[in-house]
C-alpha positions in Angstrom: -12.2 20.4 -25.5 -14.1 18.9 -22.8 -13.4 15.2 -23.6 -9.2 16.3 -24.2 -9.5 17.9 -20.4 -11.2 15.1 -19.0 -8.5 12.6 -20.3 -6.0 14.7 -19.3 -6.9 14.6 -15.7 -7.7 11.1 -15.9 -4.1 10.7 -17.3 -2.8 12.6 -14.1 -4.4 10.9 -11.5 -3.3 7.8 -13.0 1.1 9.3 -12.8 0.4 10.4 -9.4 -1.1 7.2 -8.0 1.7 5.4 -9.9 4.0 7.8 -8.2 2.8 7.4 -4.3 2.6 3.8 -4.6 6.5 3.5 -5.8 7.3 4.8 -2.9 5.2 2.2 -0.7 7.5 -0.2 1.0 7.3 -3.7 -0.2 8.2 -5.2 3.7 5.7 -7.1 5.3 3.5 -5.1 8.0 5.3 -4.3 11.7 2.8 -6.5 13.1 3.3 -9.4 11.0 5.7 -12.6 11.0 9.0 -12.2 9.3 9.5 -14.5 6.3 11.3 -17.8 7.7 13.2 -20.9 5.5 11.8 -23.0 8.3 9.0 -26.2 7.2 7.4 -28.8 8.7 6.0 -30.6 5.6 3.3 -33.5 7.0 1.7 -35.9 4.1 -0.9 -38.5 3.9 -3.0 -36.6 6.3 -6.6 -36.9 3.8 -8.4 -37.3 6.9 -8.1 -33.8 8.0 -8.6 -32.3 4.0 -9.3 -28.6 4.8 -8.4 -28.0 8.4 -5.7 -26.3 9.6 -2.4 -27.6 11.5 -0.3 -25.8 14.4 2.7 -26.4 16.1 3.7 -25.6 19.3 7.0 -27.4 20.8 10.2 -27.0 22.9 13.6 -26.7 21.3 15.2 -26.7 24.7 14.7 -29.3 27.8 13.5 -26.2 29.8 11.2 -24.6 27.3 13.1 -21.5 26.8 12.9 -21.7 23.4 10.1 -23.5 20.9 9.5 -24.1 17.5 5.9 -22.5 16.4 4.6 -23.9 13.4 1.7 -20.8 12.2 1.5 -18.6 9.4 1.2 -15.5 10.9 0.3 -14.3 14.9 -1.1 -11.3 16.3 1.0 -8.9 18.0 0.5 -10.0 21.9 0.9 -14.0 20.2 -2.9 -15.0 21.9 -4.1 -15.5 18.4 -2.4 -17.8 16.0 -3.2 -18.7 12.1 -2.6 -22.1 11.1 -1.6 -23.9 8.0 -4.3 -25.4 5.5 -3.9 -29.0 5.0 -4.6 -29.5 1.0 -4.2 -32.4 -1.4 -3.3 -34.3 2.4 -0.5 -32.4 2.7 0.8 -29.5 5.0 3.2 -27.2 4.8 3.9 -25.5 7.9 6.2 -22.4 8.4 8.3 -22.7 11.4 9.3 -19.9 13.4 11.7 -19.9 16.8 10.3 -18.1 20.3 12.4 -17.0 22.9 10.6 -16.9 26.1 12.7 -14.3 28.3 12.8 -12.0 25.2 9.5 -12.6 23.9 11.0 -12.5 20.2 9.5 -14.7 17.5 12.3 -14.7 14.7 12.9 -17.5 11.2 13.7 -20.8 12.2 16.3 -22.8 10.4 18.5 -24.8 12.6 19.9 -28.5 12.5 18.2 -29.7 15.5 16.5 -33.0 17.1 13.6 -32.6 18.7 12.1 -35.8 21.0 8.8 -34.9 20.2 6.7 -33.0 18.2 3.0 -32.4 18.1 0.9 -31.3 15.3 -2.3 -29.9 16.4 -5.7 -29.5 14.0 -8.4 -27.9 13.9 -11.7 -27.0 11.9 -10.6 -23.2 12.7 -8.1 -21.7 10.6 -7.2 -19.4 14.1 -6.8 -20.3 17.8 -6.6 -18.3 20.7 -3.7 -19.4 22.7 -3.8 -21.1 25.7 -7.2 -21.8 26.1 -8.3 -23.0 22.3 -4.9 -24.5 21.2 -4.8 -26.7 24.2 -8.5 -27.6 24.0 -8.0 -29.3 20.3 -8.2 -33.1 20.6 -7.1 -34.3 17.1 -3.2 -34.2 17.2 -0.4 -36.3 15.5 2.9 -37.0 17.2 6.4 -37.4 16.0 9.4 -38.7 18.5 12.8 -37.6 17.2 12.5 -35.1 14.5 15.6 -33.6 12.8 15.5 -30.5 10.9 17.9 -29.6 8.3 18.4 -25.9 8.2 14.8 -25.6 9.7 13.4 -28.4 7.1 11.8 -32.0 8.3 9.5 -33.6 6.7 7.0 -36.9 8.0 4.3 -38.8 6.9 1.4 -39.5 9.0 2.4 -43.1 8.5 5.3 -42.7 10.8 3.2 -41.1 13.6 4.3 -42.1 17.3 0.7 -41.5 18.4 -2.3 -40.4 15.6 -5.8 -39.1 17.2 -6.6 -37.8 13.4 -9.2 -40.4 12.3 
């Protein structure tokens, strides 16, 4: 009788936890990014196996808008999370800021940029300014164009590599 209660319960807690968690929202967390079509795909990059890329560029001539190439941010944007470079290649998400609104969204335009930076680092996060700026090994591209918030370069093709 024992052992048939025992299962019983068992059996209950199991429905009810099945229960609460259909109702959990399968939406990525307030603080996070949202999901974005956007990528910056770098290969041949073996010299930086296991580090971790960023991007930080303007979209406009002012700087009212930029491309951010992270996997995810913290709220207030001072901490940012690159991309792991594996198998010599990177693929980095790209997002689009908004400076006088503040508002990180998906990137995915058809845009030339005249220059694009890719920043690495041994740490897989950066507090921006002061970290991200003071990271010397950097690759740079002169006009990129993205395809519905896709480019793609090889290190080959660099304007200016500081990698090796």
């Amino acid at each position: 009788m024992i052992r048939k209660l025992f299962y019983l319960v068992m059996a209950g807690i199991v429905v009810a936890g099945s229960l609460v968690c259909a109702g959990c929202p399968m939406e990525p967390e307030e603080d996070g990014l949202p999901s974005t079509k956007g990528k910056f795909t770098l290969t041949g990059v073996d010299v930086a196996e296991g580090k971790y890329a960023f991007i930080i560029t303007n979209l406009t001539s002012d700087g009212a808008e930029k491309i951010l190439g992270i996997t995810d941010a913290n709220k207030d944007g001072s901490l940012l999370k690159g991309a792991q470079i594996k198998n010599a290649t990177v693929n980095i998400p790209l997002y689009m800021y908004t400076t006088s609104s503040q508002e990180v969204r998906s990137y995915g335009g058809d845009d030339t940029v005249n220059s694009i930076t890719i920043v690495v680092s041994d740490k897989q996060k950066l507090k921006q300014p002061e970290e991200f700026e003071k990271v010397d090994k950097s690759v740079t591209f002169s006009n990129v164009t993205f395809s519905g918030g896709k480019a793609a370069k090889d290190i080959a093709d660099a304007y200016t590599n500081n990698l090796k």
